[in-house]
SETOR-326092 format. One record per residue (C-alpha): residue in three letters; chain; x, y, z. Coordinates in steps of 0.1 Angstrom, whole numbers. Layout:
{code:ALA; unit:A; X:X; Y:Y; Z:Z} $
...
//
This chain:
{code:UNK; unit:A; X:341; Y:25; Z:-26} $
{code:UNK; unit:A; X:314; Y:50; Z:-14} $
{code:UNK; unit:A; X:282; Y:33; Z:-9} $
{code:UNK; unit:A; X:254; Y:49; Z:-23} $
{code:UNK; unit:A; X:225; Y:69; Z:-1} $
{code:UNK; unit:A; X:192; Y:56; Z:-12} $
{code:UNK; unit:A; X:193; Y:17; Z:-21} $
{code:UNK; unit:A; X:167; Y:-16; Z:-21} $
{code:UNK; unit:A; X:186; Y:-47; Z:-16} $
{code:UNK; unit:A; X:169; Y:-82; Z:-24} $
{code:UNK; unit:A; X:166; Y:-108; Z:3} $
{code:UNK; unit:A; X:155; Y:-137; Z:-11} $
{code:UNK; unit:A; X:140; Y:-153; Z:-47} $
{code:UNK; unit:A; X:121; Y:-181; Z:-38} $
{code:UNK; unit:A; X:82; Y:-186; Z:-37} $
{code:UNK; unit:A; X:69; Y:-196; Z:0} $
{code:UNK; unit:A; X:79; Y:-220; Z:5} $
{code:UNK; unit:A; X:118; Y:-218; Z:2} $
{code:UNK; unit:A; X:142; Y:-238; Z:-16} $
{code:UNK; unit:A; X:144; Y:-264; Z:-1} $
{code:UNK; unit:A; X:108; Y:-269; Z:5} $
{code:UNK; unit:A; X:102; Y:-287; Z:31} $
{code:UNK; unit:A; X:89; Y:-325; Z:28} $
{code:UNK; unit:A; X:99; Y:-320; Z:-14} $
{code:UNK; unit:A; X:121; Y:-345; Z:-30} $
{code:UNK; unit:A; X:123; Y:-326; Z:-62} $
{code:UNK; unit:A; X:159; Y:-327; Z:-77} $
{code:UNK; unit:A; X:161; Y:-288; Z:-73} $
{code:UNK; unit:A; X:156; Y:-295; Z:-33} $
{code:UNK; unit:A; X:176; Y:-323; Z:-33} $
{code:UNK; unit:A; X:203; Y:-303; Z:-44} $
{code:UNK; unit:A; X:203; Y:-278; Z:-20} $
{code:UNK; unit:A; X:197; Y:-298; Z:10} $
{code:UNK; unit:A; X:236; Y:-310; Z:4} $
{code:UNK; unit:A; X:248; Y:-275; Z:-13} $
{code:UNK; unit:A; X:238; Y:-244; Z:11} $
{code:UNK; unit:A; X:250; Y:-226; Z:-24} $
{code:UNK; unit:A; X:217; Y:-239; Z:-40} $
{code:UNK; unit:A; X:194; Y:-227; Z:-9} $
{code:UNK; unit:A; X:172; Y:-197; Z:-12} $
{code:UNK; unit:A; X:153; Y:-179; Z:9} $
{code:UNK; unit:A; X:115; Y:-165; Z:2} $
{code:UNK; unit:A; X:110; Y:-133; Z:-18} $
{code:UNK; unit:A; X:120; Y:-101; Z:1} $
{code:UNK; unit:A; X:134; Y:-64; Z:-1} $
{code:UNK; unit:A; X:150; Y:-45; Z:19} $
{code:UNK; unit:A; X:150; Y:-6; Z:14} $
{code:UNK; unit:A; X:178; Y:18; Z:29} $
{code:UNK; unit:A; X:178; Y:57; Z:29} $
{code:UNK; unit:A; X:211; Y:61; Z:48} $
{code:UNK; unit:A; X:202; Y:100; Z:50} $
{code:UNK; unit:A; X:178; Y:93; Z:84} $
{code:UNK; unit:A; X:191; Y:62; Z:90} $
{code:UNK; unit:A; X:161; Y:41; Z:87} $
{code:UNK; unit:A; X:155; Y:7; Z:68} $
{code:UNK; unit:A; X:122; Y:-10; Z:55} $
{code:UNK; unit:A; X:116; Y:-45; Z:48} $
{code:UNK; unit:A; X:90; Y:-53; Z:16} $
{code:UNK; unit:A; X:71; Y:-89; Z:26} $
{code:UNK; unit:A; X:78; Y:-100; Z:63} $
{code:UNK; unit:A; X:84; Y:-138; Z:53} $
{code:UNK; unit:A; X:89; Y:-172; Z:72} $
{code:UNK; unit:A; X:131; Y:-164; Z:66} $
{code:UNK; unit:A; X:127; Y:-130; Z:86} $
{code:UNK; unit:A; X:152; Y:-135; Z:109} $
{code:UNK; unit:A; X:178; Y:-141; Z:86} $
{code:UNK; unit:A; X:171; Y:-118; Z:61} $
{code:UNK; unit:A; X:168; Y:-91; Z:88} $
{code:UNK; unit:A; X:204; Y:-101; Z:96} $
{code:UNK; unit:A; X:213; Y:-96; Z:62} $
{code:UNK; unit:A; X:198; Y:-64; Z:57} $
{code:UNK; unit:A; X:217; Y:-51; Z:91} $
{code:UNK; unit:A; X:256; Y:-60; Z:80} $
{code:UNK; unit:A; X:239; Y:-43; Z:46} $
{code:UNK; unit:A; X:234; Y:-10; Z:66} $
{code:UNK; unit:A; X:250; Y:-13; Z:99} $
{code:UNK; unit:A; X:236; Y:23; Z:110} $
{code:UNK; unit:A; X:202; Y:18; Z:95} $
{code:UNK; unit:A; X:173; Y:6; Z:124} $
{code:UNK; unit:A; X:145; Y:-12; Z:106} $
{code:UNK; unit:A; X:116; Y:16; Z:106} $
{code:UNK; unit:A; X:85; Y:-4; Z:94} $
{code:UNK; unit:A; X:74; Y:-34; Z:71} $
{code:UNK; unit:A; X:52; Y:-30; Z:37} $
{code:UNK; unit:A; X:31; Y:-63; Z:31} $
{code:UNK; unit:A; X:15; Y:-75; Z:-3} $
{code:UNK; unit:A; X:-7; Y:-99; Z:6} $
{code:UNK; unit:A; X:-18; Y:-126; Z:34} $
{code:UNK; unit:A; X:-1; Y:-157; Z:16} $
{code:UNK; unit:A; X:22; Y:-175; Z:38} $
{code:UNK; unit:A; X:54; Y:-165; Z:26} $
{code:UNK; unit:A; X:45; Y:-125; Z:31} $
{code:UNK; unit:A; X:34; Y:-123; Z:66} $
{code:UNK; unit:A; X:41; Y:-149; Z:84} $
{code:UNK; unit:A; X:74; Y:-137; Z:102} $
{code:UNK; unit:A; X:51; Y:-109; Z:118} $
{code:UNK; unit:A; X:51; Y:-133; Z:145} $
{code:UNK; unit:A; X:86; Y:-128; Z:153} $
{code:UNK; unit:A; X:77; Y:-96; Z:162} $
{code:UNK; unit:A; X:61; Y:-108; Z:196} $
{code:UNK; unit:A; X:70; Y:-112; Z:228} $
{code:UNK; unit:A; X:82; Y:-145; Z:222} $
{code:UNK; unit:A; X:109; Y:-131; Z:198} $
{code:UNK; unit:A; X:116; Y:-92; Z:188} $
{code:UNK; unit:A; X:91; Y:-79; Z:213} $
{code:UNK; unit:A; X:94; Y:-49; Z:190} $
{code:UNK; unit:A; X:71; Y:-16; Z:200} $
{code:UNK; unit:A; X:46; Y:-2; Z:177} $
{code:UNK; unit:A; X:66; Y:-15; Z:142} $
{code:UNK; unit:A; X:46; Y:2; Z:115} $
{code:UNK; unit:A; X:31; Y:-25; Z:97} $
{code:UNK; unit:A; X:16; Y:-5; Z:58} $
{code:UNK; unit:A; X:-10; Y:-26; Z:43} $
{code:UNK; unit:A; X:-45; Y:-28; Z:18} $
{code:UNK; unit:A; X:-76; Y:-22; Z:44} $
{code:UNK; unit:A; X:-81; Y:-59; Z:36} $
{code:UNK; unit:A; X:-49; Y:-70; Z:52} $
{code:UNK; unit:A; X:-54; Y:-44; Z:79} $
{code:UNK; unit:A; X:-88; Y:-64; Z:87} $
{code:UNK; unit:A; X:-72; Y:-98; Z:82} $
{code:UNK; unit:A; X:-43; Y:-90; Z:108} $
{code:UNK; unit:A; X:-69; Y:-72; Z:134} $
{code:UNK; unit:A; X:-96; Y:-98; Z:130} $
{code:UNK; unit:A; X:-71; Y:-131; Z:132} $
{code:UNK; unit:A; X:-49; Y:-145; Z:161} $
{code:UNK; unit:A; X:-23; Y:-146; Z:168} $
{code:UNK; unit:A; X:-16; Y:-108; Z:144} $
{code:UNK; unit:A; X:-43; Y:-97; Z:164} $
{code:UNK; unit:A; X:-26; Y:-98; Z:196} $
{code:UNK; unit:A; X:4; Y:-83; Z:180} $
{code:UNK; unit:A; X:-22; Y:-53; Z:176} $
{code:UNK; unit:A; X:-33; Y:-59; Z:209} $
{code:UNK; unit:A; X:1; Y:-59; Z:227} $
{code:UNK; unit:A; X:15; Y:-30; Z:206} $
{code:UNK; unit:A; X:38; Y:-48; Z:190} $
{code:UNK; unit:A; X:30; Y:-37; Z:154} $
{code:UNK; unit:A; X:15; Y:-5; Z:140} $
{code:UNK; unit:A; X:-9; Y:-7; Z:116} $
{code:UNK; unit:A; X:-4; Y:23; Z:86} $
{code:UNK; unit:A; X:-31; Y:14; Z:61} $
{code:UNK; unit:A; X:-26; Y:23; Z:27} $
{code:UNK; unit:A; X:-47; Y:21; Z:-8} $
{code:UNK; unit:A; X:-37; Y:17; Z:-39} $
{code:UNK; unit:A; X:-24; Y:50; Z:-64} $
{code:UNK; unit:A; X:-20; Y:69; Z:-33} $
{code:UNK; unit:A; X:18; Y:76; Z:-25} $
{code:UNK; unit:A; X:33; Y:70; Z:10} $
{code:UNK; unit:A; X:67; Y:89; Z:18} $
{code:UNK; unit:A; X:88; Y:67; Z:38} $
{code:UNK; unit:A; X:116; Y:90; Z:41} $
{code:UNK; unit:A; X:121; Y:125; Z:26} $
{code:UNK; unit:A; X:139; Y:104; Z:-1} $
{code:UNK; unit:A; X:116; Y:68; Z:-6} $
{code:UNK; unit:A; X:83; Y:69; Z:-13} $
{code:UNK; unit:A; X:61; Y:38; Z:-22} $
{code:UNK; unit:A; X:29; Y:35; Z:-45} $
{code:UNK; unit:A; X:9; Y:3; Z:-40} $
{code:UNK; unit:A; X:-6; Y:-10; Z:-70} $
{code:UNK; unit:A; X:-33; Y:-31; Z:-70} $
{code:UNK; unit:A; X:-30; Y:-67; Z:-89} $
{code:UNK; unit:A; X:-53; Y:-96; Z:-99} $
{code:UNK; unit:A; X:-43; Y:-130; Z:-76} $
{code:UNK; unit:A; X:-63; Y:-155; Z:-56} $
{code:UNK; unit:A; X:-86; Y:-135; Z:-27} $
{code:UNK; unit:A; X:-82; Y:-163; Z:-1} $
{code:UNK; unit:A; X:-78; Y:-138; Z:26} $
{code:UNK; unit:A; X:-70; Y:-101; Z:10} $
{code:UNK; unit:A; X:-62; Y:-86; Z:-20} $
{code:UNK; unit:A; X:-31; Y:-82; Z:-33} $
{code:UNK; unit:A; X:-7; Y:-50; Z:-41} $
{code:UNK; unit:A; X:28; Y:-45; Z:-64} $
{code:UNK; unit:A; X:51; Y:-20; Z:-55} $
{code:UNK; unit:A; X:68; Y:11; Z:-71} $
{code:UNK; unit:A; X:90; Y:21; Z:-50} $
{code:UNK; unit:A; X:111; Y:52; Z:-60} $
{code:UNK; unit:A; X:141; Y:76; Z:-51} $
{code:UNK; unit:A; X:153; Y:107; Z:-64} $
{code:UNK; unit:A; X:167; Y:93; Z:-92} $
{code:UNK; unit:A; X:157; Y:59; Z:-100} $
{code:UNK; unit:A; X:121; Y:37; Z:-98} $
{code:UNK; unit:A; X:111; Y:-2; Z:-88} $
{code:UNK; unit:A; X:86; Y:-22; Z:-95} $
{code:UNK; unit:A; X:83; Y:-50; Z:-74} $
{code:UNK; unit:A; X:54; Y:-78; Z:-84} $
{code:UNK; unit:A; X:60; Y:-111; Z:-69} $
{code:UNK; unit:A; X:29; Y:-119; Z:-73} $
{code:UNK; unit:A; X:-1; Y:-120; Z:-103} $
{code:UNK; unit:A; X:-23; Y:-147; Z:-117} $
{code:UNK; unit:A; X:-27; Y:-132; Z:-146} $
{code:UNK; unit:A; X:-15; Y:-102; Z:-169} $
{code:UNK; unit:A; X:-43; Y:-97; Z:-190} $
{code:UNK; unit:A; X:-65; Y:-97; Z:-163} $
{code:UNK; unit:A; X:-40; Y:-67; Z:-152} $
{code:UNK; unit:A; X:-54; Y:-30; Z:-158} $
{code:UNK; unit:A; X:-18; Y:-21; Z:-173} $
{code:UNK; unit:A; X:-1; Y:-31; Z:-201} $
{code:UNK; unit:A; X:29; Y:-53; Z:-189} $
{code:UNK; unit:A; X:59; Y:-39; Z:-217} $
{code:UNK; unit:A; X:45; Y:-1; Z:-211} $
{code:UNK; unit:A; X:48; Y:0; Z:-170} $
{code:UNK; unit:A; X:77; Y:-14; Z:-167} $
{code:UNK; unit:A; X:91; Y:14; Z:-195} $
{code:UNK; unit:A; X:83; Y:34; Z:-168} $
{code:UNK; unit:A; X:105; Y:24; Z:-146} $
{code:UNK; unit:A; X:142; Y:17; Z:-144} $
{code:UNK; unit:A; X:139; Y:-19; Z:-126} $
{code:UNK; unit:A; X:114; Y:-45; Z:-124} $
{code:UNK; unit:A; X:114; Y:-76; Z:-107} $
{code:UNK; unit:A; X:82; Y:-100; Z:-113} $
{code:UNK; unit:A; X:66; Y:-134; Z:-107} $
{code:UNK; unit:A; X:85; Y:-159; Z:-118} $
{code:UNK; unit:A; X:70; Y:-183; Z:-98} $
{code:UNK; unit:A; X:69; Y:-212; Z:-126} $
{code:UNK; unit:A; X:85; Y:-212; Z:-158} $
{code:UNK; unit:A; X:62; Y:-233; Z:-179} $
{code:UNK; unit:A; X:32; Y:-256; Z:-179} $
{code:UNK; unit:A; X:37; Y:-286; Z:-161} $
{code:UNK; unit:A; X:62; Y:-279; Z:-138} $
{code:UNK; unit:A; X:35; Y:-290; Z:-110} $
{code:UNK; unit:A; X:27; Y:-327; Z:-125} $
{code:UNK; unit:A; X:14; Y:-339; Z:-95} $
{code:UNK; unit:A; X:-16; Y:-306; Z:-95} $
{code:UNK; unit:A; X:-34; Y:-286; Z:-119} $
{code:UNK; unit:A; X:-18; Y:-259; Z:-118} $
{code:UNK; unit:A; X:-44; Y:-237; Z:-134} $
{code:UNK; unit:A; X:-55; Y:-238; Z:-89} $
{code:UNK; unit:A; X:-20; Y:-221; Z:-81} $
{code:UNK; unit:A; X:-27; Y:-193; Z:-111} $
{code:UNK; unit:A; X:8; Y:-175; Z:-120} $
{code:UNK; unit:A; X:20; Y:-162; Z:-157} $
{code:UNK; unit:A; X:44; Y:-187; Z:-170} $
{code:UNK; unit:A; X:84; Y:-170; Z:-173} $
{code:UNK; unit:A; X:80; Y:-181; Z:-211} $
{code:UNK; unit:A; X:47; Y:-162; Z:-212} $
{code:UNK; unit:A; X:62; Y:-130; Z:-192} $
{code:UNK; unit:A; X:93; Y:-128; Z:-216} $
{code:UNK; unit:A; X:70; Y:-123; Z:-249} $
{code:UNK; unit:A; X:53; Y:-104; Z:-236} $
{code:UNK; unit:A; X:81; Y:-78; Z:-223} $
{code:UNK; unit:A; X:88; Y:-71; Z:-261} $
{code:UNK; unit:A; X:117; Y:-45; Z:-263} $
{code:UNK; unit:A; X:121; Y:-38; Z:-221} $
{code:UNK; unit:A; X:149; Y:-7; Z:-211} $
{code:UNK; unit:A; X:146; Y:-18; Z:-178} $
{code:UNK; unit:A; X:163; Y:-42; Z:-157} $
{code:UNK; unit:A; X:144; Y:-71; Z:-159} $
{code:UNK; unit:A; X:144; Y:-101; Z:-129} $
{code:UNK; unit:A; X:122; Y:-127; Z:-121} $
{code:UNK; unit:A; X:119; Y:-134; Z:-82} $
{code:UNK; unit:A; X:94; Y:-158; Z:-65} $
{code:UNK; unit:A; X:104; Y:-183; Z:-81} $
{code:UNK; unit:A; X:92; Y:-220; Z:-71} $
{code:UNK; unit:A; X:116; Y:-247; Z:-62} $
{code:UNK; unit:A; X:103; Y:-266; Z:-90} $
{code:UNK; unit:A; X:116; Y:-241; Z:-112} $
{code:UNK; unit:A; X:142; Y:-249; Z:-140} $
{code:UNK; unit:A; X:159; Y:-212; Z:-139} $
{code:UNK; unit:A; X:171; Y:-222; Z:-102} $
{code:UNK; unit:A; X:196; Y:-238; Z:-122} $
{code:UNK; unit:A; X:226; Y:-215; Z:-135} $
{code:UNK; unit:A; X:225; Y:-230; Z:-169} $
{code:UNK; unit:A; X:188; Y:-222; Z:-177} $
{code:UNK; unit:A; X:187; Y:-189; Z:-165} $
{code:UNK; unit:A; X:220; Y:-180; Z:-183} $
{code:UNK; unit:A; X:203; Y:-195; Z:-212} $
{code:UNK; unit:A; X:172; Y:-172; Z:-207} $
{code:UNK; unit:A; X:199; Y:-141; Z:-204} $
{code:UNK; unit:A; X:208; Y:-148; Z:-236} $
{code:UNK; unit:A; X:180; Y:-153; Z:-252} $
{code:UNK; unit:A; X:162; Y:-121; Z:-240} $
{code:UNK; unit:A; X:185; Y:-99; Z:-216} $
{code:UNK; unit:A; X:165; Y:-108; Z:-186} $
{code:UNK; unit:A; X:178; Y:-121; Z:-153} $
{code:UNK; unit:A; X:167; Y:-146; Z:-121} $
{code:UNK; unit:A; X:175; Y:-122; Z:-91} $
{code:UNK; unit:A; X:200; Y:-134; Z:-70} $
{code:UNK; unit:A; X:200; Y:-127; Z:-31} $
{code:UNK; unit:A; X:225; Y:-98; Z:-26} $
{code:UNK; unit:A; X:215; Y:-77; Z:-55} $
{code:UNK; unit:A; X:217; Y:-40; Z:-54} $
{code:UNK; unit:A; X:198; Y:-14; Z:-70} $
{code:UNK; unit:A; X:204; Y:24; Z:-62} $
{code:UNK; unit:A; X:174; Y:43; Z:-63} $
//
């Protein structure tokens, strides 16, 4: 089967923490400490353009090293050309550090972020003295300007509403010659959202968003208006009539669509998926 030019695979579902999380004794992680099946790794893309030769990854998590692994037997002749980051939340950035001496030692990786995160990393060891030693490249970037990867890829940051505790936060559309992505793993809040959810992602042809809980209480230990995410069942009415490919990603291990029967249930119910590490879109 010929493999297509231009894809973006995903590299993991989960929110930051993983599934399973660690210290958790949640049924979902209790599960998947005996069934490696049930195990998921943080929310990550990974973007080929097979025409230079070039990969990107889309959130540098705390499962980098294996989901660069991944990523190379995806696109054996691909060398990872740079990493685009949403946000400084722990599962986004943190496997920058395995890009130190310590680890990759890699030289000048472009690193495309807000001028937030780009003040965060310069201003904050140890990224600083990933700056310092020239291990990463910092490309800043701002959102609804355009940033050509490749001749092919091109990436539009999009600004969206989620807790400041270090930067702000960007979405991604992420398109080819022929098809678009959206990628949001991250929002407190829609209506808080300059866009109307059901006419952006019209717009494009895939679009995989926070699902990082499902419904209220889910969290019954916190108040979970602190961790602020739209619920799944909130997301879903609000989708109305979606043509796209809908998927929820980010999802926390306290989630009930980490288990098959719930989110085949949701399938049903409304045509929309949990991604699954492995899938491939062509863009």
């Amino acid at each position: 089967m010929t493999q297509d030019r231009v894809e973006v695979i995903l590299l993991g579902t989960a929110q930051d923490g993983g599934v399973p999380q660690a210290g958790c004794l949640c049924n979902n992680c209790q599960v998947a400490r005996t069934d490696l099946t049930q195990q998921h790794f943080v929310t990550s893309l990974g973007l080929v353009d097979r025409t230079v030769g070039k990969s990107w990854l889309v959130d540098c998590t705390p499962d980098f090293g294996h989901q660069i692994d991944v990523l190379a037997q995806f696109a054996p002749d691909c060398n990872l050309a740079g990493i685009l980051i949403t946000h400084a939340h722990i599962g986004h950035y943190l496997g920058l550090a395995q890009l130190g001496a310590e680890a990759m030692n890699s030289s000048l990786m472009p690193i495309y972020v807000s001028e937030s995160m780009s003040e965060f990393l310069n201003s904050n060891a140890p990224w600083c003295q990933l700056v310092k030693q020239h291990n990463i490249d910092i490309v800043t970037i701002e959102s609804g300007g355009t940033t050509k990867l490749s001749p092919v890829i091109s990436v539009e940051p999009v600004l969206v509403p989620h807790r400041k505790d270090f930067t702000d936060t960007f979405a991604f559309v992420i398109s080819g010659q022929n098809n678009s992505l959206f990628y949001c793993p991250d929002i407190d809040d829609w209506d808080a959202w300059q866009y109307d959810l059901s006419e952006f992602v019209n717009k494009v042809d895939v679009a995989l968003l926070d699902g990082t809980f499902y419904g209220d209480g889910e969290l019954p230990d916190r108040d979970m208006t602190a961790v602020s995410h739209p619920f799944v069942s909130d997301t879903l009415k609000r989708l109305g009539d979606a043509k796209c490919d809908v998927r929820f990603v980010h999802l926390n291990h306290t989630n009930p669509l980490l288990r098959k029967h719930c989110a085949h249930r949701m399938y049903k119910d409304y045509m929309a998926k949990v991604g699954s590490l492995g899938d491939v879109w062509s863009l």
